[in-house]
C-alpha positions as CSV (number, residue, x, y, z in Angstrom):
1,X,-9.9,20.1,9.1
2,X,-10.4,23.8,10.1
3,X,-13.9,25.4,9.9
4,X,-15.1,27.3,7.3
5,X,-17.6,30.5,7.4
6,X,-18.9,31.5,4.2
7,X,-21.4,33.9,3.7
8,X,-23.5,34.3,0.8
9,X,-27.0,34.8,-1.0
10,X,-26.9,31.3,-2.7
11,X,-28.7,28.3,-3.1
12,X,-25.4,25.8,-3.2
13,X,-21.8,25.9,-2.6
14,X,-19.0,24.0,-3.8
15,X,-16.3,23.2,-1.4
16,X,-13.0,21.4,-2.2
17,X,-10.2,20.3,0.3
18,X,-7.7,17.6,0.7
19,X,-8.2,15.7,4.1
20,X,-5.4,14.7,5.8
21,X,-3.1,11.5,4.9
22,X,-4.9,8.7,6.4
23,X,-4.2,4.7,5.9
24,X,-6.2,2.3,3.9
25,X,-9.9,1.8,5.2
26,X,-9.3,4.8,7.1
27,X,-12.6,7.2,8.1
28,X,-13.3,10.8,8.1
29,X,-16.3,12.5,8.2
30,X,-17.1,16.2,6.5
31,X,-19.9,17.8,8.4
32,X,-21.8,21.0,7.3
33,X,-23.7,23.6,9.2
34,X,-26.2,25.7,7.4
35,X,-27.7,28.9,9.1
36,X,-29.9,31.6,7.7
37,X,-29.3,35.2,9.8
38,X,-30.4,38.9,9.2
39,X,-28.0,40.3,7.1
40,X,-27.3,44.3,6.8
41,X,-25.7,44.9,3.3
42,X,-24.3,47.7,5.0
43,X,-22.3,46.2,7.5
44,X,-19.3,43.6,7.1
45,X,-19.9,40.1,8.1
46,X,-18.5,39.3,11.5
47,X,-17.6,36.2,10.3
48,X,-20.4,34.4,13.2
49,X,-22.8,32.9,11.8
50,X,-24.4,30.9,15.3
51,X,-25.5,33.5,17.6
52,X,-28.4,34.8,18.8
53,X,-29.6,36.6,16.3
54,X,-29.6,33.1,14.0
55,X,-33.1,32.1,13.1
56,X,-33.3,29.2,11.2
57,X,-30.1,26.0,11.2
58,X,-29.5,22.7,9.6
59,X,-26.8,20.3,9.7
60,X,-25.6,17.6,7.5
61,X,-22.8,15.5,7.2
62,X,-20.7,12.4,5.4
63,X,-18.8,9.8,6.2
64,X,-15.8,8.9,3.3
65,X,-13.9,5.6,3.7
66,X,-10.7,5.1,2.6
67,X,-10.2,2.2,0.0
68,X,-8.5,-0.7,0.8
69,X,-6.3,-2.6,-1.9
70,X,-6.7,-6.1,-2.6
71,X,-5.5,-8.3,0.6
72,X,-4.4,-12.0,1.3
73,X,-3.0,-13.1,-2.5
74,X,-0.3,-14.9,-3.6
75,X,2.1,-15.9,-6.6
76,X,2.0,-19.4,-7.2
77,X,4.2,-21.3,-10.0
78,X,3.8,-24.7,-11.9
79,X,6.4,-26.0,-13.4
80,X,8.3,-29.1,-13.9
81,X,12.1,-28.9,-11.8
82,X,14.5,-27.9,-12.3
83,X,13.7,-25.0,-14.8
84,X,15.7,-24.9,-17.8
85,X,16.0,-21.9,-20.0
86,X,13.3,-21.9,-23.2
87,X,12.2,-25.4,-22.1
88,X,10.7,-25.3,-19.0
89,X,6.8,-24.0,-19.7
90,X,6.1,-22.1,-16.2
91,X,2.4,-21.6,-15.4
92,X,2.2,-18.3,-13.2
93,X,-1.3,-17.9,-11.2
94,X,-2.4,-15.4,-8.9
95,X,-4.3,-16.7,-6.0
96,X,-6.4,-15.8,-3.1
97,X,-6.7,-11.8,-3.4
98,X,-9.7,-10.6,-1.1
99,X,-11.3,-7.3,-2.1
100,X,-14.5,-5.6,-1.8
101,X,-14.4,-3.5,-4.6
102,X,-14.6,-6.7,-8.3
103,X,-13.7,-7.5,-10.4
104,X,-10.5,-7.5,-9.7
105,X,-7.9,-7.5,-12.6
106,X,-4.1,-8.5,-12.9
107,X,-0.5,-7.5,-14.6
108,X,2.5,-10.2,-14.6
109,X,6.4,-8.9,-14.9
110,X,10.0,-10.4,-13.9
111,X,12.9,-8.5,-13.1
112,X,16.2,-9.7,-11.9
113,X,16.2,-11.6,-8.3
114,X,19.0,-9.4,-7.1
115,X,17.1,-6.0,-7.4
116,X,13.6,-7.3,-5.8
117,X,15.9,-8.6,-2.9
118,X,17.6,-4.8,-2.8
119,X,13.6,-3.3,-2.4
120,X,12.8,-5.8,0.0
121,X,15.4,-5.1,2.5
122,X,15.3,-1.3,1.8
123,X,11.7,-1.5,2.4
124,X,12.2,-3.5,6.3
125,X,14.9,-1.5,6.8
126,X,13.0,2.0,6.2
127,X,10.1,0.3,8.8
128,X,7.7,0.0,6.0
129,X,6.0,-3.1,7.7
130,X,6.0,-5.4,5.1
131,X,8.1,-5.9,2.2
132,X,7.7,-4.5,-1.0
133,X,6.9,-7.3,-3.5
134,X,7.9,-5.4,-6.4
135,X,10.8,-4.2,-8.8
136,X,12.7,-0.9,-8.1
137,X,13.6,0.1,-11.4
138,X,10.5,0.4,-14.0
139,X,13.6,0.0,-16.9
140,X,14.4,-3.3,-15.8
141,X,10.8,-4.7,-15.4
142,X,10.0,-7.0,-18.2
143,X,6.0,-7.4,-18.7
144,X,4.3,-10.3,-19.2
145,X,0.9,-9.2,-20.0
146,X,-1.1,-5.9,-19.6
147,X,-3.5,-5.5,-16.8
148,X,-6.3,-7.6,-17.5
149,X,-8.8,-9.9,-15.9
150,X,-6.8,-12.9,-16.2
151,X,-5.4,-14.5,-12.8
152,X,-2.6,-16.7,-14.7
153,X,-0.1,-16.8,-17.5
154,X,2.0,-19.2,-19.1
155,X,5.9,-18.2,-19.4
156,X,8.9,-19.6,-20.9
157,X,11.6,-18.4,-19.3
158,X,15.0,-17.0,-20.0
159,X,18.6,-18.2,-18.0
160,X,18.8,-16.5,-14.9
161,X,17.2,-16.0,-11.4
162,X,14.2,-13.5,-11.9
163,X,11.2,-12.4,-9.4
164,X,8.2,-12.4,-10.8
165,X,5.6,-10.1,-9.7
166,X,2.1,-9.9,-10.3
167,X,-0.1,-6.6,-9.5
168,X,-3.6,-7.1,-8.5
169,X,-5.9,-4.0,-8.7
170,X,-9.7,-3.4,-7.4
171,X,-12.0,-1.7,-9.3
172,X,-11.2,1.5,-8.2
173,X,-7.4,1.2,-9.1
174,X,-6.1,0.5,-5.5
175,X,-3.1,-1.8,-5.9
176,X,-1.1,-4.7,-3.9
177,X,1.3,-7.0,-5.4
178,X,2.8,-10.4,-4.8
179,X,6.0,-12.1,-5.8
180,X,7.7,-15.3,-6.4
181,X,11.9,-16.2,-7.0
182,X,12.7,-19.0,-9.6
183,X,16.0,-20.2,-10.8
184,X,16.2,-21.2,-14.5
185,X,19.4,-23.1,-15.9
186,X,21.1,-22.8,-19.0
187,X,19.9,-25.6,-21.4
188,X,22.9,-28.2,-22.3
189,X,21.2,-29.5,-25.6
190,X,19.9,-27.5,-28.8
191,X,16.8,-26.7,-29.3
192,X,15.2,-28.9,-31.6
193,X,13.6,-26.9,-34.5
194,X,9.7,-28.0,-33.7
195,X,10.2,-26.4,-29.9
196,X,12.2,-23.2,-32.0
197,X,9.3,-23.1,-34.5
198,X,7.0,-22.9,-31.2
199,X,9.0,-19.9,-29.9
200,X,8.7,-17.9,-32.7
201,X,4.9,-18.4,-32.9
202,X,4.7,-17.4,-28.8
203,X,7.3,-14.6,-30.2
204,X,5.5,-13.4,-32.6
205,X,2.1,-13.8,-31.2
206,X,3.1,-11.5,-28.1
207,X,4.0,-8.8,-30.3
208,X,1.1,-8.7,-32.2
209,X,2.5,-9.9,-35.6
């Protein structure tokens, strides 16, 4: 950061600036320099504050760290194979997240396999380090549940081959996510009507009526 010189009859000062981009758990340190020196109204500051004619000093400073997101998780699913659609009960949990900064909470989605894949390999391709365990397109997210702090759900899912994705947040909001790819078949029988009454309820009961 550049210096400052301010100059002034005061007995605090506010100072705001926006360090430059470091990484996660990155350091940087602020440091201030205080000095008290004669001062002729008549004259313009100089804009030198340490010189000779400086008669009294102090010096402070602070060290600000970076936060770190959570670190080390995974996505880890229960389920009886193969997965057929509105049969299968899948049991999602989030496991192993390491972070300073608890509780920790979580959000589950799914999106379609095909578009995770597509922000994966951009991701590599761009040099990003490691893949992106996420959806590209916030449209074609479907949530599961709202950011809470429960580290599992239990899902019923639809035909198709979806990613799911779970979010894991610190305390102070920093952010890493996880995924998982399952394929679910198309069910070959009907639904009997007690497992159809039990979708409605789990319908129903997710939407709030």
């Amino acid at each position: 950061l550049p210096h400052v010189h301010v100059h002034m009859d005061v007995q605090w000062l506010r100072f705001s600036t926006l360090p430059p981009p470091q990484p996660a758990g990155g350091r940087f340190t602020f440091h201030l320099s205080a000095s008290r020196v004669p001062f002729d109204e008549r004259a313009p500051f100089t804009g030198s504050a340490l010189d000779n004619t400086t008669t009294a000093a102090a010096v402070a400073s602070v060290l600000l760290v970076v936060n770190q997101p959570p670190s080390g998780g995974t996505l880890v699913l229960d389920y009886t194979a193969p997965a057929v659609s509105l049969r299968t009960h899948v049991v999602i949990r989030s496991i192993g997240w390491v972070d300073s900064d608890m509780p920790l909470s979580f959000a589950f989605s799914y999106c379609p396999a095909a578009e995770a894949a597509a922000v994966t390999a951009a991701a590599v391709t761009a040099g990003a380090g490691l893949a992106v365990s996420a959806c590209g397109d916030p449209t074609s997210r479907v949530s599961l549940s709202s950011q809470s702090a429960g580290s599992s759900i239990e899902w019923l899912p639809p035909e198709g081959n979806w990613t799911i994705v779970v979010e894991c947040a610190d305390a102070l909001g920093a952010r890493s996510a996880a995924s998982h790819s399952i394929h679910v078949a198309r069910s070959s029988e009907p639904m009997d009507p007690a497992a159809s009454a039990a979708l409605l309820e789990a319908v129903d009961a997710y939407s709030g009526e």
